[in-house]
C-alpha positions in Angstrom: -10.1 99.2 -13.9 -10.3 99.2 -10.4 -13.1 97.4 -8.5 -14.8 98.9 -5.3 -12.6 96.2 -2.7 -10.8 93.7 -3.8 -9.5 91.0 -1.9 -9.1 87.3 -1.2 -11.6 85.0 0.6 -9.6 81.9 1.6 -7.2 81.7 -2.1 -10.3 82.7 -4.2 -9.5 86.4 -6.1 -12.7 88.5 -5.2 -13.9 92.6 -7.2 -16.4 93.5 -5.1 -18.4 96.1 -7.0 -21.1 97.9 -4.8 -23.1 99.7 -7.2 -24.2 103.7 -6.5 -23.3 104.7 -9.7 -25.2 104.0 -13.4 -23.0 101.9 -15.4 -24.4 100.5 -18.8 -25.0 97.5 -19.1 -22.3 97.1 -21.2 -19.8 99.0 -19.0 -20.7 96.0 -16.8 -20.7 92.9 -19.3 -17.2 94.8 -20.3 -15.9 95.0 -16.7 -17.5 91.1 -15.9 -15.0 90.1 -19.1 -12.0 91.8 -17.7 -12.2 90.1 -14.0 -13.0 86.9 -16.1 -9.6 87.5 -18.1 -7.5 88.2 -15.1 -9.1 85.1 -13.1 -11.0 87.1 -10.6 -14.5 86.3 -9.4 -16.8 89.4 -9.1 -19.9 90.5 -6.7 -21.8 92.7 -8.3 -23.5 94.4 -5.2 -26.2 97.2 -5.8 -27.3 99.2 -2.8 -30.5 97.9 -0.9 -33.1 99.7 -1.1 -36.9 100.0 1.3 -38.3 100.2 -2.0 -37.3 95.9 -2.5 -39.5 95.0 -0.3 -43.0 96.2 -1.8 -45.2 94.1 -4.0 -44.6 96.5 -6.8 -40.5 97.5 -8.4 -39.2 98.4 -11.2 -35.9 97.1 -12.0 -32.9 99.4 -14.0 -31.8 97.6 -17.1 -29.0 96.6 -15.3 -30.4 94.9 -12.4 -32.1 93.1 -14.7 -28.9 92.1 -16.5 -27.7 90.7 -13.2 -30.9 88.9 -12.4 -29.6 86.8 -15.8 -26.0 86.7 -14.9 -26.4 85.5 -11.3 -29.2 82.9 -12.1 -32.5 84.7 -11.0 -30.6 86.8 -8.2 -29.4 90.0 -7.5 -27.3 90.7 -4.1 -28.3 93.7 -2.5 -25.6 95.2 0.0 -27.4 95.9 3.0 -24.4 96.4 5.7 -21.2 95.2 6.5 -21.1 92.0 5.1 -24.5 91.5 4.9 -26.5 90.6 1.4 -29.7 90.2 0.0 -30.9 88.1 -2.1 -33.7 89.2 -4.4 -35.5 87.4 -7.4 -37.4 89.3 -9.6 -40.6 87.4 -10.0 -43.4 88.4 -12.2 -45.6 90.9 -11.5 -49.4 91.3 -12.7 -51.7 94.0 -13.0 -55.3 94.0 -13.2 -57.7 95.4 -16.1 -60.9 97.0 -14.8 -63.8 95.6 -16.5 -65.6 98.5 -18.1 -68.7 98.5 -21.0 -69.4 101.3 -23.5 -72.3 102.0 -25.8 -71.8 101.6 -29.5 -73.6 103.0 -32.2 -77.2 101.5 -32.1 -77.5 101.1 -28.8 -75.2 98.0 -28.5 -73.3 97.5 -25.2 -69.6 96.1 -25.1 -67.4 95.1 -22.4 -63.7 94.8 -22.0 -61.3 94.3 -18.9 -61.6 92.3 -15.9 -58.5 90.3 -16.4 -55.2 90.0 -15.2 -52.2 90.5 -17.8 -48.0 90.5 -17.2 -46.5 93.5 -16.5 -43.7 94.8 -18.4 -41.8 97.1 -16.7 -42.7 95.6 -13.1 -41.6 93.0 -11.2 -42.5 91.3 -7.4 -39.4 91.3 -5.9 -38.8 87.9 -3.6 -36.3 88.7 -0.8 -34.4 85.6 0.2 -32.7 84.8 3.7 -30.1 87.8 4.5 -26.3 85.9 4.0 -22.6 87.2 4.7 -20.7 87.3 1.9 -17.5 85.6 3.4 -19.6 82.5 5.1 -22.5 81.9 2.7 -20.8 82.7 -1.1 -18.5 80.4 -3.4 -16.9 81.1 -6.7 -18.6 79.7 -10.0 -17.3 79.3 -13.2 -20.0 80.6 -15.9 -20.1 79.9 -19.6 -21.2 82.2 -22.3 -24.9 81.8 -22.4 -27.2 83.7 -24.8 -30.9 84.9 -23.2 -33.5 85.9 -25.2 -32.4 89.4 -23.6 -28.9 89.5 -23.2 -26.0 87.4 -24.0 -23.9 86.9 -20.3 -20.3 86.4 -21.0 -18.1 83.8 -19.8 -17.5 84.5 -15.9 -16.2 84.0 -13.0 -19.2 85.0 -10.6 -19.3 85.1 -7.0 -22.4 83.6 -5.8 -24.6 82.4 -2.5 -25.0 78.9 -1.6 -29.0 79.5 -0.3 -31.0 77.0 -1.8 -34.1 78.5 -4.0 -36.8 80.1 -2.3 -39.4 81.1 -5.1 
């Protein structure tokens, strides 16, 4: 298992994995495990995309999975050492009010409301950081979601403060 660069900011061990290709997201949980195991911290960095910065995405399974991992956050690679923060906040979609006619004459309405999406969310870009000034290593425990269990990690993460 080799990650994409690997190197060392200050003494900390550091995989960065910029993601192009479609690893499972147990390919990742297993490769998160491993640089946990060898005492090196990983960045998970999927490529940014124009697409972020609409009211309207749908996140892979997978970017979703990082969104857990990293605390509501997924780093986009955007250049050189430059990252972007995204949190996946919820999206909603409207139902059109409509009526119909039932037998006898009786008119019924439905709609006109607001309900979650599923398969969308409204993706919140945070300040741009560099990912040698503005990360630090984090030990993670094993925490169960509701989703997906994340493993016991060593993460690389940004210091921004939350912004949603």
């Amino acid at each position: 298992m080799e990650s994409d660069v690997f190197c060392y900011i200050g003494s900390t061990p550091i995989a960065i994995e910029v993601q192009l290709s479609a690893l499972t997201i147990d390919q990742i949980v297993y490769r998160t495990i491993e640089y946990c195991r060898k005492g090196i911290y990983v960045s998970w960095l999927p490529v940014f995309s124009n697409k972020l910065q609409s009211k309207r995405y749908a996140p892979k399974l997978w970017e979703k999975w990082l969104h857990i991992a990293y605390f509501g956050r997924v780093y986009y690679w955007h250049s050189k050492l430059n990252i972007v923060p995204v949190h996946f906040g919820n999206h909603m979609i409207h139902v059109e009010e409509r009526s119909w006619f039932e037998a006898g004459g009786y008119e019924n309405f439905g709609g006109g409301y607001d309900k979650l999406s599923k398969r969308f969310k409204t993706p919140r870009l945070g300040k741009p950081v560099n990912l040698i000034k503005h990360f630090k290593p984090l030990n993670r425990n094993q925490t169960p979601t509701q989703i997906y269990t994340v493993p016991r990690s060593k993460l690389f993460i940004d210091t921004q403060a939350k912004w949603w």
